[in-house]
N, C-alpha and C positions, 0 to 999 in steps of 0.2 A: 427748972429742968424740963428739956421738951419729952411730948412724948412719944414713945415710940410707935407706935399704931399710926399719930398723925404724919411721923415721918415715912411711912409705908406708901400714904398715899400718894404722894410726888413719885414715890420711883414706881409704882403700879400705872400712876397715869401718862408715865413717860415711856411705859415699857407698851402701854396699850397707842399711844401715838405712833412710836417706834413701827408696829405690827402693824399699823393701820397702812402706814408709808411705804410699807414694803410691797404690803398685799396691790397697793394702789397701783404703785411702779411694773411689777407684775405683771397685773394688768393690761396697763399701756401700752407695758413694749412686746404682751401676747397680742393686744389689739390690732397693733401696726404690723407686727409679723402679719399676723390672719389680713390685713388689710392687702398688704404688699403681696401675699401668695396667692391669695383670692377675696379678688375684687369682685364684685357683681358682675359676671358675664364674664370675669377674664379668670384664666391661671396662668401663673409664671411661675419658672424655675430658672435658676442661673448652672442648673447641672447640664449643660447642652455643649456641641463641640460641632464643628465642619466636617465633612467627612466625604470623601468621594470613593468610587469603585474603580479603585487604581488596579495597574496591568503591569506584573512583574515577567519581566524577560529572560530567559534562560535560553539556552540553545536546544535544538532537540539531538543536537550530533553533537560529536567532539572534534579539539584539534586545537592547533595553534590557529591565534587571533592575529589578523593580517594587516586588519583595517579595524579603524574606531572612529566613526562619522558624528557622534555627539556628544556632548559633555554636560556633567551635571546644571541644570535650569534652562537648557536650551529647548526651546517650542519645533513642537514635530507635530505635522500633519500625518494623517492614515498615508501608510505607503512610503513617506522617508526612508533611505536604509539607515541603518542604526548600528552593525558590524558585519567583519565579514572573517568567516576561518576561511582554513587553507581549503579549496577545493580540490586543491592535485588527487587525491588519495580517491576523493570519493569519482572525478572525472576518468580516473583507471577503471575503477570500478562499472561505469557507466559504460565504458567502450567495450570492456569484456563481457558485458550481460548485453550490449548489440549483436556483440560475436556471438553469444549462445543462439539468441534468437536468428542470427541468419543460417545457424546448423542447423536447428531443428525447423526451420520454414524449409531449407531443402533436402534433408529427410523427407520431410510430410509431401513434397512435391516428387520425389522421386516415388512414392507409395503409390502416391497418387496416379504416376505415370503409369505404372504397372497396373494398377487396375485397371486402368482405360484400357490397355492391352489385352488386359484377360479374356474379351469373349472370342478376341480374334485367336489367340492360343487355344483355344477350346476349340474352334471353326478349326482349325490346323491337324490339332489331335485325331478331332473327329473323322476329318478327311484323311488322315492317315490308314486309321481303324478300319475305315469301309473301303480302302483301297489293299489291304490286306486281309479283309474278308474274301473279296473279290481273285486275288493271287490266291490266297489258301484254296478256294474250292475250284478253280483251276490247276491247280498242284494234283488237288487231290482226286480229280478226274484223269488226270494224267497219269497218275500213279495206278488206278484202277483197269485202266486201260492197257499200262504197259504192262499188266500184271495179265491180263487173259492172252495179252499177244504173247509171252512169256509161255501161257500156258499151253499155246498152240504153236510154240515154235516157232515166231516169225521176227521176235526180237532176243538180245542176248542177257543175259540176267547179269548183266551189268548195266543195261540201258535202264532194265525193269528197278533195279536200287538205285541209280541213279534217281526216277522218277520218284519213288517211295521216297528218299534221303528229301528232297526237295519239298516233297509235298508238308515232310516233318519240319523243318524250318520254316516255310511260309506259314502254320499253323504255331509257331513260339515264336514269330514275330509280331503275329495278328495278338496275341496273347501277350505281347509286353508291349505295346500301341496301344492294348486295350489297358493296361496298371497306366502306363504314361497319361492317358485320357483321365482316368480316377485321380491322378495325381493334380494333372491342371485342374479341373473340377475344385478340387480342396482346398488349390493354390488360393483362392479366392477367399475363403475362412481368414486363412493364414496373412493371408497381405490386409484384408478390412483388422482384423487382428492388430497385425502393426500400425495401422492406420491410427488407431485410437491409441494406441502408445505413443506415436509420434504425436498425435493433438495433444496429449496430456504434458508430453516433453514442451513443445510450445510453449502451452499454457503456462507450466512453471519459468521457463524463460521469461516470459511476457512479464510473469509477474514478479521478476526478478528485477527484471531492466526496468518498471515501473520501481521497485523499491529503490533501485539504484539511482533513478533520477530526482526523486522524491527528496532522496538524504543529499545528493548534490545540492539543490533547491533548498534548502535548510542551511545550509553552509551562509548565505544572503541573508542577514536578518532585517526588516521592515516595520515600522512602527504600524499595529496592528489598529492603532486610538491617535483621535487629535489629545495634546496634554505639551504637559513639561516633563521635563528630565527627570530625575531623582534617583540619588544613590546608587551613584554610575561608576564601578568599580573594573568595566572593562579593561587591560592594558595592553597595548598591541605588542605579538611578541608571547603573550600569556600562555599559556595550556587553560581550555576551559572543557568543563565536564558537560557531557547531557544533563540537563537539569540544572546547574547550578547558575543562582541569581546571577545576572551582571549588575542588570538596573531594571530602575521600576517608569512608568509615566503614569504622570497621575493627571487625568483630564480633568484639567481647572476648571473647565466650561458648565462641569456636570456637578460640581459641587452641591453640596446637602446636608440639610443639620439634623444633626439623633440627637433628639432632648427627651431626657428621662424624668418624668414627669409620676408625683407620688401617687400612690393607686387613688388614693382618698381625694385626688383634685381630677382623674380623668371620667367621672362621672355624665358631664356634660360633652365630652372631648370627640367631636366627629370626624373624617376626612371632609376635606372643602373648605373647612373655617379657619378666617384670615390667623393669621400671624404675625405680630410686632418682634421686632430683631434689632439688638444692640449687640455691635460688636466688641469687646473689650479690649480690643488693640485699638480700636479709632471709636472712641467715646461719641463723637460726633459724626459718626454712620450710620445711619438709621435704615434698615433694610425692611422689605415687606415679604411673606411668603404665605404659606398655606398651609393643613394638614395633609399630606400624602396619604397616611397610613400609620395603623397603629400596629406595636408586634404583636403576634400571637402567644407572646410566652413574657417572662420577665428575664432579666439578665441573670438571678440565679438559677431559674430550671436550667440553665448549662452549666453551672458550674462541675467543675469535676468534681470537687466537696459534698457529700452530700448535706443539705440542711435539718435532715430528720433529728429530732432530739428526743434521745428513749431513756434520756438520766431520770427522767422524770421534773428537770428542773425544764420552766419556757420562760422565754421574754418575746413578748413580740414587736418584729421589727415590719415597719411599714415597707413595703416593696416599692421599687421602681419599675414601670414599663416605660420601654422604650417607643418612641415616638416619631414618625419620618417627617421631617419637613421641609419641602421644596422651597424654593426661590422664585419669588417673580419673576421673569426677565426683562430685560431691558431698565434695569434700575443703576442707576450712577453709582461706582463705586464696587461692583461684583467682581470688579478686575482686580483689587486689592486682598479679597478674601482667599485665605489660603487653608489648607487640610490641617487637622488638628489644633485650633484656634478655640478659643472658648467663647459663647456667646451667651446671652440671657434672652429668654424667647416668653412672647406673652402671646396667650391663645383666646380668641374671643369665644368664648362658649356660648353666648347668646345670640350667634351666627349662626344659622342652619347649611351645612354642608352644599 
C-alpha cells in the first residue's frame, strides 16, 4: 500500500516546477518588453501617427457656386483658385457704394466751394454796411437841414418829410446790411459744420465700398497653402453658406509625427535628439527625424471629463505626453507619407539636443 505523504511529494514538486516556469516566463517576456521600450539611450513607442496643419476652406460670403477648379487629391500651389460663387449680387453692390462715394465727394466739394467764398461774402457784406453808413448820415444831414429850412420858411414841409422819410430808411437799411453781415459771419460756423458731416458721410461711404469690394473679392476662392485636396464636397450649382466647409488641403510637404510617449520613459527626452521611424504601411521605409518639442500638458488635462476621483477609490494610470517630431528633409520616400498613418518612433536619449 503506498503512502500517502510520499504521494504528496510528486505533486508538491510539480506544482513548485509549475511556479517556477511561470515566474521565469514572466520574466522574460517583462525582460523584452523593458528591453524593446527602453533600450539604453533609446525609448520607443508604437502609439505615434502623421499629422500635419491642414487648412479647411469655407467661403466667407454666400451664394450659389459657379465654378469648382479642384477635385479631391489634386495638388494646388499658394494662389490656385479653388472656386468661385456668383459675384453679380455682390458687383451691384460694389457699384452702388461707388455711387454713394461719388455723392458724398461732391457734397464735400460743394462745402468746400462755399467756404472758399466766404471771406469774399464778408468783404461784400461789409462793403455794403459802410456804404449805408455813409447814405444814412447823409439822409440824416439832409433831413436836419431841411428841417431848419422848414423852420425858416424857405422849404415846404413836404420837401422837409420827404428828407426825414429818407433819412429813416437809409438808417433800416444800414441796420439789416448790418443782421445780413452777422449772418455771413455765422454762415461760416455753419458751412465748416457741414463740412465735417459731409467728411463723416464720405467716410462711411469709403468704408462701405471697401466692404463691398472686400466681399466681392471673397466671391474668388484661392488656395491659401501649397498641399493636396481633401474632402472636396464643393458642387457647382450648389447654395454654399458663409462658413460652411467645402474642402480641406492638407500640405503633405509639412507633415509631422505626434508620438505619445509614457511619462516614465520621457525622463531623458530633449528637443534635438535624433529619431528612428518606421512606417507601418511600408515596413521597409526607414525615416530619420528629430525632437521638435514636447507638450506642455498631457492629452487628458483637455479632456472634457474630468479625471478627479473623490469615491475615494484610485488606480493609477500612467499618462502620455505628447511629443512633436519633425522629419529630416530630403530623405527618400517622404512623398509616400500621408496624414493619419501610424508609425513606431525611437528616440535616442543619450543624444544631447
Amino acid at each position: 500500500m503506498s503512502n500517502p505523504a510520499d504521494d504528496a511529494r510528486p505533486r508538491s514538486r510539480k506544482t513548485l516546477i509549475l511556479t517556477i516556469a511561470i515566474v521565469l516566463i514572466a520574466a522574460v517576456a517583462a525582460a523584452l518588453l523593458a528591453r524593446h521600450q527602453f533600450r539604453g539611450g533609446e525609448v520607443w513607442t508604437n502609439d505615434a501617427r502623421l499629422d500635419a496643419d491642414y487648412v479647411v476652406i469655407a467661403p466667407q460670403v454666400e451664394g450659389d457656386l459657379v465654378a469648382v477648379h479642384v477635385d479631391d487629391h489634386d495638388r494646388v500651389t499658394r494662389g490656385d483658385a479653388l472656386m468661385d460663387i456668383d459675384p453679380r449680387d455682390y458687383q451691384a453692390a460694389v457699384d452702388d457704394a461707388e455711387g454713394q462715394v461719388a455723392a458724398a465727394r461732391a457734397s464735400l466739394a460743394q462745402i468746400e466751394a462755399q467756404l472758399a467764398q466766404h471771406p469774399a461774402q464778408v468783404q461784400r457784406a461789409r462793403a455794403q454796411v459802410a456804404e449805408d453808413g455813409a447814405n444814412a448820415d447823409y439822409a440824416h444831414a439832409t433831413a436836419e437841414r431841411y428841417r431848419r429850412l422848414r423852420h425858416n420858411g424857405n422849404v415846404s414841409d413836404q420837401n422837409a418829410q420827404q428828407a426825414e422819410a429818407n433819412a429813416h430808411a437809409q438808417q433800416a437799411k444800414r441796420r439789416a446790411d448790418q443782421a445780413e453781415l452777422a449772418r455771413v459771419r455765422q454762415q461760416k460756423q455753419v458751412l465748416e459744420a457741414q463740412r465735417e458731416s459731409a467728411e463723416a458721410t464720405l467716410d462711411q461711404a469709403l468704408a462701405q465700398q471697401e466692404k463691398a469690394r472686400l466681399s466681392l473679392s471673397r466671391t474668388h476662392l484661392t488656395a491659401p497653402v501649397d498641399g493636396v485636396i481633401a474632402e472636396q464636397s464643393a458642387r457647382v450649382g450648389g447654395w454654399v453658406n458663409a462658413g460652411s466647409a467645402q474642402l480641406a488641403i492638407v500640405p503633405v510637404q509639412g507633415i509631422y509625427i505626434t508620438a505619445h510617449y509614457r511619462e516614465v520613459d520621457i525622463t531623458d527626452v530633449e528637443p534635438g535628439q535624433p529619431v528612428d521611424i518606421s512606417v507601418d504601411a511600408w515596413p521597409d521605409l526607414k525615416l530619420h527625424g528629430h525632437v521638435k518639442s514636447l507638450a506642455p500638458a498631457t492629452g487628458a488635462t483637455f479632456s472634457p471629463v474630468s479625471s478627479n476621483d473623490t469615491s475615494g477609490n484610485f488606480t493609477k494610470i500612467v499618462q502620455r505626453l505628447p511629443v512633436r517630431i519633425a522629419l529630416d528633409p530630403d530623405q527618400p520616400g517622404l512623398d509616400r507619407l500621408r496624414v493619419g498613418l501610424s508609425v513606431e518612433t525611437t528616440i535616442h536619449t543619450d543624444a544631447h539636443g
